[in-house]
N, C-alpha and C positions, 0 to 999 in steps of 0.2 A: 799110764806110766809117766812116773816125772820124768823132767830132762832137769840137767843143771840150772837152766833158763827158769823154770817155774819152780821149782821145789825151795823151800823157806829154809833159814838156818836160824836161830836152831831148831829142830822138826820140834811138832807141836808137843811132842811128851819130854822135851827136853828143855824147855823153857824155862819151869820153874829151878831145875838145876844150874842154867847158866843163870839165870840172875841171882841165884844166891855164889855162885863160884866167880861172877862179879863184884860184889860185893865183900867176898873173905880174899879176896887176893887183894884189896887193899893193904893188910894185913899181915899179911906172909908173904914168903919169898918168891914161891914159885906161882904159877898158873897151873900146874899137875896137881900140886898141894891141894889147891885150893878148890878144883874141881871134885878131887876122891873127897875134902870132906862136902864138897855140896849133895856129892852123891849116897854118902851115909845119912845126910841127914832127909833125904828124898826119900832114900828107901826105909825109913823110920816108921813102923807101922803107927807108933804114938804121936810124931810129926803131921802124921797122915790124918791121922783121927781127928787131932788138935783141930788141923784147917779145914775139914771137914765142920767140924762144929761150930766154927766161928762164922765159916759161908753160911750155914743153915740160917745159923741165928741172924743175919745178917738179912738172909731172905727173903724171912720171914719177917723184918722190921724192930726185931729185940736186938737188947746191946749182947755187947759178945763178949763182955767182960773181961777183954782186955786191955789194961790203963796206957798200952802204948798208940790202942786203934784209935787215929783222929777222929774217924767219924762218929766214934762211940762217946768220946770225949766230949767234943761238938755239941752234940746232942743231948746229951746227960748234965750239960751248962748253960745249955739255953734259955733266958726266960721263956716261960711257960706265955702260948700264945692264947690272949681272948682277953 
């Protein structure tokens, strides 16, 4: 059993919704706002999919094709080493 003492904020399956409800509360007014849309877009099963796809390929060592991922960028501009 946690106690308050050990237990993480935010628990581990809530992570990726507070960072993105960090993130849009720049933006808008509230932090309630901003959390319900992190959580629509959490529970997106196409959301889901996307980042799912992107880790694999990531994984795996192929780009992820998307032109915002630094490291895909990075990489995809590199001279060619030898």
């Amino acid at each position: 059993m946690t106690t308050p003492e050990t237990a993480t904020y935010p628990p581990a399956d809530d992570r990726l919704k507070h960072l993105l409800a960090q993130e849009i509360n720049l933006s808008v007014d509230t932090w309630k706002l901003a959390f319900w849309i992190a959580d629509g877009i959490v529970k997106s099963p196409e959301i889901r999919a996307e980042l799912e796809r992107i880790a694999d390929a990531h994984h795996t060592g192929q780009p992820c094709g998307d032109r915002h991922c630094a490291h895909c960028f990075e990489a995809q501009t590199a001279p060619a080493a030898g």
